[in-house]
C-alpha positions in Angstrom: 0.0 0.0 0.0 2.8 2.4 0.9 4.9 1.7 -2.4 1.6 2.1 -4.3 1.2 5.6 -2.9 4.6 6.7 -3.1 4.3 5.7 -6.7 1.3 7.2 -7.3 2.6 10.9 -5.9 5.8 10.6 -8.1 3.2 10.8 -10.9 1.7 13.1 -9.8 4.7 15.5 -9.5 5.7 13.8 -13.1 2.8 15.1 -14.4 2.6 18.7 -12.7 6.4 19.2 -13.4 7.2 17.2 -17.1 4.7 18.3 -19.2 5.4 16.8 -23.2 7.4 19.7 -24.1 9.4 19.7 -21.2 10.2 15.8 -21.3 11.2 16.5 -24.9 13.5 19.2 -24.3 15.3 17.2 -21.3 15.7 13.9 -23.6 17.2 16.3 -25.9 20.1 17.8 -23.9 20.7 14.6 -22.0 21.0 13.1 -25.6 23.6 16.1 -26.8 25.5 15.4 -23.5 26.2 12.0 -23.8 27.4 12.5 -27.5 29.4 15.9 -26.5 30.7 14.4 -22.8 30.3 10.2 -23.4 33.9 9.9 -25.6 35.8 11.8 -23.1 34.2 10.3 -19.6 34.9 6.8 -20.6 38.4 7.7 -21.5 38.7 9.4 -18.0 36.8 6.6 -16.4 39.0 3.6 -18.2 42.4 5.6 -18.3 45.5 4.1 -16.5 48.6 5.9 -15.2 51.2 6.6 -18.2 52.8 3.6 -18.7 56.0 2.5 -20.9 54.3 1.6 -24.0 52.9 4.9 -23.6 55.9 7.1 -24.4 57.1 4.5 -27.1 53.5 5.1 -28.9 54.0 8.8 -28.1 57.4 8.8 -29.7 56.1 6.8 -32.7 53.5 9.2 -33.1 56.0 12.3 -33.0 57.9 10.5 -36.1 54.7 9.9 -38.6 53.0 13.2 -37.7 55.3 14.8 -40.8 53.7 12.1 -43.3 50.3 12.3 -41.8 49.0 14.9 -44.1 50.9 13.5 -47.3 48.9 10.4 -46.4 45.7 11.9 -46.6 46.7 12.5 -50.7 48.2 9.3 -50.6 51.6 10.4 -51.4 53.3 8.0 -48.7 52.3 4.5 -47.4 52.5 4.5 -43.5 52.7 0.9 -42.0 53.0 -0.2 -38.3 54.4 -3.3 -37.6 52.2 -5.1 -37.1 49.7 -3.2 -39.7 47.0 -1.8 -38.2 43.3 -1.1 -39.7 43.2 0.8 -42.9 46.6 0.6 -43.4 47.7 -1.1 -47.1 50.0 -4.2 -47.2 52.0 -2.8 -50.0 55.8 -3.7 -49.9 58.5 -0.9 -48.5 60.4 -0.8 -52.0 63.6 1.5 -53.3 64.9 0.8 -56.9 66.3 3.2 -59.7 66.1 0.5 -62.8 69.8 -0.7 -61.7 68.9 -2.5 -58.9 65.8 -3.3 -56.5 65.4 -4.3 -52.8 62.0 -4.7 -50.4 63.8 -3.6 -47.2 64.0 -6.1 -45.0 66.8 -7.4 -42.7 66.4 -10.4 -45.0 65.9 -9.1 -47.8 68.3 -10.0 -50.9 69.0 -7.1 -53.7 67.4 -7.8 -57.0 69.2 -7.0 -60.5 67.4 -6.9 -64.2 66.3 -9.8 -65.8 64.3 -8.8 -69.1 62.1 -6.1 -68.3 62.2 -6.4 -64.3 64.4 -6.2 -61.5 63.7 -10.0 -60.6 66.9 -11.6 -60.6 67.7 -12.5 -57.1 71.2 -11.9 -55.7 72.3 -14.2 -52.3 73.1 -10.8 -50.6 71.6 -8.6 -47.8 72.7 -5.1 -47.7 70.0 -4.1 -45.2 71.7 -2.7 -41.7 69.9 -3.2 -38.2 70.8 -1.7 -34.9 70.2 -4.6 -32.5 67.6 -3.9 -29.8 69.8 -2.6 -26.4 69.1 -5.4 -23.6 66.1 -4.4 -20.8 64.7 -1.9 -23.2 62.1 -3.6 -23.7 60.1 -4.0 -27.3 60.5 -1.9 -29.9 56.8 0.4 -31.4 57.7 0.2 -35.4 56.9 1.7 -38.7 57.9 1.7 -42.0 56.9 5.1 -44.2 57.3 5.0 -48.3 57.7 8.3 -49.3 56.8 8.1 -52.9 57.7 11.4 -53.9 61.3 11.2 -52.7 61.6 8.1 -53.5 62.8 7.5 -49.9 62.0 4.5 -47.3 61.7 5.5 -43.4 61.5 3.2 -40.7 61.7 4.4 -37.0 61.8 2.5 -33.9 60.6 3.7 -30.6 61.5 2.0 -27.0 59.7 2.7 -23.8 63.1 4.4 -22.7 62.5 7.3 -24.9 65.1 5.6 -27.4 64.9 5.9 -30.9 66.5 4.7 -34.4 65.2 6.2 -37.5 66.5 4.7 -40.7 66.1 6.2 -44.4 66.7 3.5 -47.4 67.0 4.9 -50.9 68.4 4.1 -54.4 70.0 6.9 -55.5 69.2 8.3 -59.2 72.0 10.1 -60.2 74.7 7.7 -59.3 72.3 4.5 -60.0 74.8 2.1 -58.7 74.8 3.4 -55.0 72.5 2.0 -52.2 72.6 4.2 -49.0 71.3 3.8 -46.0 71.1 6.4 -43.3 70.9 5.6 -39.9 70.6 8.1 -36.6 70.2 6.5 -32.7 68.8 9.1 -30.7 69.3 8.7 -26.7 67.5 11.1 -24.3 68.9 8.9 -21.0 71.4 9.7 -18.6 73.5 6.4 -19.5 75.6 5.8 -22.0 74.7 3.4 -24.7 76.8 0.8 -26.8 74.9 -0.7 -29.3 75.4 -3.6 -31.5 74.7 -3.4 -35.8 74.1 -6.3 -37.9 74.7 -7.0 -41.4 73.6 -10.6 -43.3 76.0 -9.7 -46.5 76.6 -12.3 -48.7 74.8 -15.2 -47.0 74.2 -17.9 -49.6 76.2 -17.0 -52.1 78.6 -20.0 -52.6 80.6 -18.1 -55.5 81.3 -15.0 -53.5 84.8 -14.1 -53.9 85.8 -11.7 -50.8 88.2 -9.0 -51.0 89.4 -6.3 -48.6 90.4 -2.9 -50.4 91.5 0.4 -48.7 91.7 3.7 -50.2 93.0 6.5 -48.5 90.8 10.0 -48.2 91.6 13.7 -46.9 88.6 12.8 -43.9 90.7 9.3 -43.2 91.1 5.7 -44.3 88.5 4.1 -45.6 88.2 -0.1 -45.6 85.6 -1.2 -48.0 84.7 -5.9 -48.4 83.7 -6.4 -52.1 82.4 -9.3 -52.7 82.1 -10.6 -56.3 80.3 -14.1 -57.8 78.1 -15.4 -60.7 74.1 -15.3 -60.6 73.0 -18.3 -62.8 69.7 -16.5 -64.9 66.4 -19.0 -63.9 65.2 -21.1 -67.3 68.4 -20.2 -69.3 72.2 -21.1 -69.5 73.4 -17.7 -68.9 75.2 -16.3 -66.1 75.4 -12.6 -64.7 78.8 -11.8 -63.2 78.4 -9.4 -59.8 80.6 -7.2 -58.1 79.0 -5.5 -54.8 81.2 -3.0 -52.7 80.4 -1.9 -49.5 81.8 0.5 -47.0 82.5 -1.3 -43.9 79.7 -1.0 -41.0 81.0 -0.4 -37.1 80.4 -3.5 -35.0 79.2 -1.3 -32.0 77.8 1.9 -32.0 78.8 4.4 -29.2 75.8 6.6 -28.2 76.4 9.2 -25.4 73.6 10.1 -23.2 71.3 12.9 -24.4 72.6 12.6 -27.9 72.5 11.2 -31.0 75.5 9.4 -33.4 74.9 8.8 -37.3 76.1 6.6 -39.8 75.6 6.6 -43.4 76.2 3.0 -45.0 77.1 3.2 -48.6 76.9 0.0 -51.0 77.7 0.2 -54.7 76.3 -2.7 -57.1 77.7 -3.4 -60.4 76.7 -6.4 -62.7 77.3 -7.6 -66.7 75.0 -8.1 -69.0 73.8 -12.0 -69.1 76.8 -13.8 -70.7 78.2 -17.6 -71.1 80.0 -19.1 -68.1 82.8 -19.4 -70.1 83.3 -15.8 -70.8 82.6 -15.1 -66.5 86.4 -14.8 -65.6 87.0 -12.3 -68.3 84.5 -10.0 -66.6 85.0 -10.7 -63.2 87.9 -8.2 -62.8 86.0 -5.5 -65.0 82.3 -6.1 -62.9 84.7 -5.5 -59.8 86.8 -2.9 -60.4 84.1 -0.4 -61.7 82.2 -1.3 -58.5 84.7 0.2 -56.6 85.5 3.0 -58.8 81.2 3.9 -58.4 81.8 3.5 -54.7 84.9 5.8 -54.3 82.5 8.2 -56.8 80.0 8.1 -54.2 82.4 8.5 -51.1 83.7 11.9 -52.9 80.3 13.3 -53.1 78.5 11.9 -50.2 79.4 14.7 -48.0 77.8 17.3 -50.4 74.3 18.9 -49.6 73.3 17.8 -52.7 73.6 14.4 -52.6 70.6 13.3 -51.1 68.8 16.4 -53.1 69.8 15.3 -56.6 68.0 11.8 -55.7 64.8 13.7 -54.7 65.0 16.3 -57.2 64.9 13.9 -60.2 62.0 11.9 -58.4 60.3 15.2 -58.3 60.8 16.0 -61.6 59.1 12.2 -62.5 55.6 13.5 -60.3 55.0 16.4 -61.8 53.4 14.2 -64.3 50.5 12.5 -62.8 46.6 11.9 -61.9 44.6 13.3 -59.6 40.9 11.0 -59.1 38.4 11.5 -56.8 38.1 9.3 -54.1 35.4 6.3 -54.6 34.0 4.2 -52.0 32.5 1.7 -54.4 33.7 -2.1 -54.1 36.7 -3.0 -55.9 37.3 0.8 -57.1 40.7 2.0 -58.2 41.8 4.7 -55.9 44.5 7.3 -55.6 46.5 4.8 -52.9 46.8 1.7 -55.5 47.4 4.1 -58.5 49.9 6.2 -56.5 51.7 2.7 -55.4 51.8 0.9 -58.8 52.9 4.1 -60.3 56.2 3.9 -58.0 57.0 0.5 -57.9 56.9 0.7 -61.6 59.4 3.7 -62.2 62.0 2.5 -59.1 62.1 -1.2 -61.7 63.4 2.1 -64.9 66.2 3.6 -65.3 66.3 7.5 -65.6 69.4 7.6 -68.2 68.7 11.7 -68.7 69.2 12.3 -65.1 72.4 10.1 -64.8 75.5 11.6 -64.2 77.3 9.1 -66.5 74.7 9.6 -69.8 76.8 11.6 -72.0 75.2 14.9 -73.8 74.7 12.8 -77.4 72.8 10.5 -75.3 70.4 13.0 -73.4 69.8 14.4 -77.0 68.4 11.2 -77.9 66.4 10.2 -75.3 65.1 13.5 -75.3 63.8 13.0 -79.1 62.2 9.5 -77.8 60.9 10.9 -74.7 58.9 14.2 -77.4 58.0 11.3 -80.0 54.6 10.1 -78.8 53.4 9.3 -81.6 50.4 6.0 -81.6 50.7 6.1 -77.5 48.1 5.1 -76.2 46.4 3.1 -78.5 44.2 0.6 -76.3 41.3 1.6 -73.9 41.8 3.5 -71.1 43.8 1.0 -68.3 41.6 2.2 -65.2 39.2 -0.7 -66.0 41.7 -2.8 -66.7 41.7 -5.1 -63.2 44.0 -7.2 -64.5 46.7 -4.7 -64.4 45.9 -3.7 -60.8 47.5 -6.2 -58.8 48.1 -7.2 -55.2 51.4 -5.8 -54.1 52.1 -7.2 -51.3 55.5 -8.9 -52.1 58.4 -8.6 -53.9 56.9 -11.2 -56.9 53.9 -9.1 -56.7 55.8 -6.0 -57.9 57.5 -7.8 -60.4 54.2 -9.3 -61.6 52.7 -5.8 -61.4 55.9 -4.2 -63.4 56.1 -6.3 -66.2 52.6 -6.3 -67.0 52.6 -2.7 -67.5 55.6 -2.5 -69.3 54.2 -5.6 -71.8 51.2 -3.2 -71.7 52.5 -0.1 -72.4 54.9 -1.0 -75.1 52.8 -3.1 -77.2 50.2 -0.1 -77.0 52.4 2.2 -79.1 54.4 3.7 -76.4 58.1 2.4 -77.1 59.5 5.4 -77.6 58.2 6.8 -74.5 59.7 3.7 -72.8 63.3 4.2 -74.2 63.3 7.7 -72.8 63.5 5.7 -69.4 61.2 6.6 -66.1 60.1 10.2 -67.9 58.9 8.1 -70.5 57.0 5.7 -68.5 55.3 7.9 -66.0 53.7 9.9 -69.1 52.7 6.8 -70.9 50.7 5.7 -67.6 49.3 8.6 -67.5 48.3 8.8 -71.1 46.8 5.2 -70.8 44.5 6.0 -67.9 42.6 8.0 -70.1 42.8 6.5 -73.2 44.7 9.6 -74.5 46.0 9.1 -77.5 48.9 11.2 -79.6 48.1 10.5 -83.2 48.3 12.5 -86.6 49.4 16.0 -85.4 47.0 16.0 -82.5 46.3 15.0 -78.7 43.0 13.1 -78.5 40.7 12.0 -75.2 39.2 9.0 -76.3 37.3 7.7 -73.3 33.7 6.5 -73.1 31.7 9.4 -71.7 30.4 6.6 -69.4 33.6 6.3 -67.6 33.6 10.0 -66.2 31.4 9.6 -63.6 34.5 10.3 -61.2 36.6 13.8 -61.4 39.8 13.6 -62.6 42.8 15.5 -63.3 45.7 14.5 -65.9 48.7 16.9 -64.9 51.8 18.2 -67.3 51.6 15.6 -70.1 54.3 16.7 -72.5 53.3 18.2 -75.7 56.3 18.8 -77.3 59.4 19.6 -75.6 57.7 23.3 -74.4 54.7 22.2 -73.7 52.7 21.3 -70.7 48.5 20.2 -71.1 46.1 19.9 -68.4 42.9 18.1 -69.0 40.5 18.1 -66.1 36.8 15.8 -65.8 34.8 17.5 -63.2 30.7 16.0 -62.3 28.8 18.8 -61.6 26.1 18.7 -59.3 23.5 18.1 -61.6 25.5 14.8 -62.6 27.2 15.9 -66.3 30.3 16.0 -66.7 32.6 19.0 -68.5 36.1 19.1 -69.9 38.8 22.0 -68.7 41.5 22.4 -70.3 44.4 24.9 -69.8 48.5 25.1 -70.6 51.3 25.1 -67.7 53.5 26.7 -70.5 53.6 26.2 -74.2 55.8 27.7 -77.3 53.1 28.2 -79.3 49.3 28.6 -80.0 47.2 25.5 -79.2 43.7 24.7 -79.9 41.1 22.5 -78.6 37.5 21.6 -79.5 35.0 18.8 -78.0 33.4 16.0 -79.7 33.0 16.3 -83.5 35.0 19.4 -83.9 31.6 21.1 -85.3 32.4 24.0 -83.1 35.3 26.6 -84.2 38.5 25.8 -82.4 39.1 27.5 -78.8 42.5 29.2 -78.3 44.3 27.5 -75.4 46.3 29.2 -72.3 47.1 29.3 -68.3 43.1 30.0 -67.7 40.6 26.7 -68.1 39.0 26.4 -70.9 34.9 25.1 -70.6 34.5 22.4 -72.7 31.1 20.1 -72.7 31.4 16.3 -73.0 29.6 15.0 -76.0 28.6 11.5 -77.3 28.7 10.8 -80.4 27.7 7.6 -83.3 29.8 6.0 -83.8 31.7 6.6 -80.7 34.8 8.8 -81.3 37.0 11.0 -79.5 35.2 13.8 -77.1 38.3 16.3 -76.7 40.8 17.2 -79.6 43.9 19.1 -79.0 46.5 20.6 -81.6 48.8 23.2 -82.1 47.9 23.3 -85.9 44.4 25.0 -86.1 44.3 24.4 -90.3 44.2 20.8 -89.3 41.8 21.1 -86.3 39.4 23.4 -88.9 39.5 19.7 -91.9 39.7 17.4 -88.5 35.6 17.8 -89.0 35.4 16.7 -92.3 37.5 13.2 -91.3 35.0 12.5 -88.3 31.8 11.0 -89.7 29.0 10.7 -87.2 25.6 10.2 -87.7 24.6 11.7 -84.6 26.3 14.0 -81.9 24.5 14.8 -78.7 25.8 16.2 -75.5 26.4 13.3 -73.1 23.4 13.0 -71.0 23.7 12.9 -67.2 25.1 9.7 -64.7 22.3 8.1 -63.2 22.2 9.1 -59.4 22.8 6.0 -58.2 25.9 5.5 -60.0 27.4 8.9 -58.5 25.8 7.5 -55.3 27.6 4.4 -55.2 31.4 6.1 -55.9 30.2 9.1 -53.3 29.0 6.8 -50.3 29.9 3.1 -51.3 25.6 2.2 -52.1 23.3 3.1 -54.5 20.8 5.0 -52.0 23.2 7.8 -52.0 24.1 10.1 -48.5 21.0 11.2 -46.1 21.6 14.3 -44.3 22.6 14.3 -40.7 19.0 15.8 -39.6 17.3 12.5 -41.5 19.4 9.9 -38.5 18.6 12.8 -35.9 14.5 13.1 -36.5 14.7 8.6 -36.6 16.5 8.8 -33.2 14.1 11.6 -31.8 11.3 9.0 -33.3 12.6 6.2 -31.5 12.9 7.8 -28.0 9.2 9.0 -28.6 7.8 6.0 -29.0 10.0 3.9 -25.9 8.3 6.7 -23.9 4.6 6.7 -24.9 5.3 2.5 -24.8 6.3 3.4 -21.2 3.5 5.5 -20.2 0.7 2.9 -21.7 2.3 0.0 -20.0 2.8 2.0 -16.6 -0.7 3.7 -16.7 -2.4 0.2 -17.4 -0.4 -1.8 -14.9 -1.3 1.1 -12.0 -4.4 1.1 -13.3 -4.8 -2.2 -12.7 -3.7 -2.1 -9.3 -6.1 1.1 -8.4 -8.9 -0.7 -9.9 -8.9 -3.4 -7.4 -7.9 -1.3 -4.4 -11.3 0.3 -5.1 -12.9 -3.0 -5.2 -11.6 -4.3 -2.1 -12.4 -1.1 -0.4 -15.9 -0.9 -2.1 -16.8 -4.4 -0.9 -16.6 -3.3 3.0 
């Protein structure tokens, strides 16, 4: 009886006190406050004191945060070890097209064989610092900076200890591997740590040889270890010479300081040969080894050593794609095409940027590299799947590479492949939108049913002055339009769309509108030339029976690429009313079950009572 009126009054002050309104408005602050506050009280309410895997995460964190925002444009490949969610299992790579290598303490270098660096040779240039004892294990990352062309790994300890390594193949002097590595220790002790080196593990025909050279900074004692590499399916042989600066067993590290090293390794190899002609090159192999390695040992102390490497990979980016980012299943995003794209040009040589090419030579590739002539001539290679492959390990890549390559070069883009890695990066680019140098002009020969994504082809060489930028952009009402404009160029260009029916448009710096047509037969929707006499009888060559403007992409194909489903985004205040829907109804369920259970019980209280 006593619960049953204490119940009773706490409805009734319910009642005088929470009218509808009222009860709404408090649902809806207590429901901002757990979504503002919740996050942050169960951090507070689960936290632990700051422990030692703490500051190694914290130190970890401090080395990525300078690649976090090239990330975002997928310009660099951040792994932990182990990966974590999101992150892409592609390979840490560093090649110039001389040689290859996935670092890896056990990782062996690869040399060419055909069009790919896929010959394996039984040595492991890769240098570890060995973990200092009681420091407990090590928070890891690798980071592939593809626009330097540059491998970072850093390891953090719980001490506050750190190693940060940088792996690349230089560009200019193709033979050199270097490896940079910097121990940083904030302690009050002094540390002597331990390297490690596998070298020529495996490699039954190794010759060893120690070789000193004398330099104005000191003696110098460099192991060069020369063998034969039988070639896999074939009776040929490769003769290799590898020289390598000699690495410090221990490494002295003062307390609250930091000591470097810099690990140079020069690789050298014939072209495939007989075995009885392998003594005869042994002793050339070997001595011009040494001769890159003392090259590299002159220049190493220069600030433009590690700058020319950058510089020319660079120079290879500035020709490139931009796409928009597509949540669809099984889409090709900027992360895949950025990767391929550098695995690819670290398996070719970039002869004009050597230091060796001689002057007749750059002239040369320089003729092959402006002579585009029938490139591309198959469809555009973004719906090719086959070409997009796992690249996850090192016969991945070397699938990967010599697919394109195949691809590329039977597609009418030789020449562009003699010039070397220039050469390459603008036939991939060429071939992702089936762009197509032919007869005096530049044509865009996609489907108009393909742009359904933006897109952005950057600096494809017209000429040897030229730069052309060809943008796809979906407007909102779901067409998409052509802009076109010139970096720089050394004479008049001209452009029209589909059909050339329209008068030619004068190109420059500012974009240039153009619409996207569709035409029967199918034919190209975007014409460039510098030759506007040929542009004006280009019309007269392109027979249609129709030409229409290309109509708009069906929403739920933008829908799918834009949220990953074909019922496209709902706004924010769509989940918001549901959830204010869902409350309203648990609380009217409440009040009917509570107002007929009391009833209920008041009903035969009255009974009872009634009865006496």
């Amino acid at each position: 009886m006593e619960c049953m009126e204490v119940v009773r009054k706490w409805k009734r002050n319910m009642d005088n006190y929470f009218t509808y309104r009222r009860t709404f408005l408090l649902i809806t602050i207590v429901f901002g406050l757990i979504l503002y506050l919740g996050p942050s009280f169960l951090k507070w309410l689960f936290r632990s004191d700051t422990s030692a895997e703490d500051i190694a995460e914290r130190c970890l964190r401090d080395r990525l945060r300078a690649f976090y925002f090239a990330a975002e444009d997928f310009n660099v490949n951040i792994q932990h070890i182990p990966l974590q969610n999101q992150e892409k299992p592609y390979i840490p790579y560093i090649g110039n097209g001389m040689f290859g290598l996935h670092v890896h303490a056990e990782s062996t270098l690869f040399i060419r064989n055909g069009r790919v660096l896929s010959l394996p040779v039984s040595y492991r240039p890769v240098v570890t610092v060995l973990s200092p004892a009681g420091f407990g294990k090590a928070r890891e990352a690798v980071v592939v900076h593809y626009l330097s062309g540059i491998v970072h790994r850093y390891q953090c300890y719980s001490s506050g200890l750190y190693m940060s390594y940088q792996y690349y193949a230089h560009r200019t002097l193709p033979a050199i591997l270097v490896q940079e590595i910097k121990v940083t220790n904030p302690t009050n002790e002094n540390l002597n740590l331990g390297s490690q080196q596998m070298k020529e593990t495996d490699w039954p025909t190794a010759a060893t040889e120690i070789v000193q050279f004398e330099r104005n900074t000191g003696s110098y004692e460099n192991h060069t270890y020369t063998g034969v590499v039988n070639i896999p399916l074939s009776s040929g042989v490769v003769a290799v010479s590898i020289a390598s600066k000699n690495v410090p067993r221990t490494l002295e590290v003062k307390a609250r300081s930091s000591t470097s090293i810099q690990v140079l390794t020069a690789v050298n190899y014939s072209e495939p040969l007989s075995e009885t002609k392998y003594d005869t090159w042994t002793a050339v192999v070997e001595k011009q080894a040494g001769d890159h390695l003392k090259m590299a040992l002159k220049k190493v102390n220069r600030h433009s050593f590690k700058e020319d490497h950058m510089n020319v990979w660079s120079q290879l980016w500035s020709t490139g794609i931009t796409i928009s980012y597509s949540k669809a299943a099984d889409a090709i995003n900027g992360d895949k095409i950025n990767a391929t794209m550098y695995y690819i040009l670290s398996q070719v040589s970039s002869p004009y940027h050597e230091e060796t090419t001689t002057k007749q030579k750059k002239v040369e590739l320089t003729n092959s590299l402006f002579y585009a002539e029938g490139c591309f001539g198959g469809y555009h290679t973004l719906q090719a799947a086959n070409l997009w492959r796992e690249l996850s390990t090192a016969e991945d890549v070397n699938t990967a590479v010599s697919l394109w390559l195949l691809t590329l070069e039977k597609q009418g883009c030789h020449n562009l492949i003699k010039a070397g890695a220039s050469g390459v990066v603008q036939a991939m680019v060429l071939s992702f939108g089936a762009l197509r140098f032919s007869n005096q002009h530049l044509e865009f020969n996609i489907h108009p049913k393909y742009l359904h994504r933006d897109y952005m082809f950057r600096r494809l060489n017209y000429g040897n002055l030229t730069h052309v930028n060809i943008s796809v952009v979906v407007q909102d009402d779901n067409k998409a339009v052509l802009y076109v404009a010139l970096d720089r160029s050394d004479r008049s260009y001209y452009a029209c769309d589909g059909g050339c029916l329209d008068d030619p448009v004068l190109l420059g710096q500012q974009k240039k509108q153009f619409p996207v047509k569709l035409t029967d037969p199918v034919t190209a929707i975007l014409y460039i030339t510098y030759d506007k006499q040929h542009m004006e009888e280009l019309r007269h060559t392109i027979h249609l029976k129709e030409i229409v403007e290309a109509p708009a992409h069906e929403h739920h194909v933008i829908a799918l690429h834009k949220h990953g489903h074909h019922l496209g985004g709902l706004p924010t205040l769509f989940w918001v009313s549901i959830c204010i829907l869902i409350v309203t109804f648990h609380l009217f369920l409440f009040k009917l079950i509570y107002n007929e259970y009391c009833g209920q019980q008041q009903d035969k209280y009255r009974t009872r009572y009634g009865k006496l």
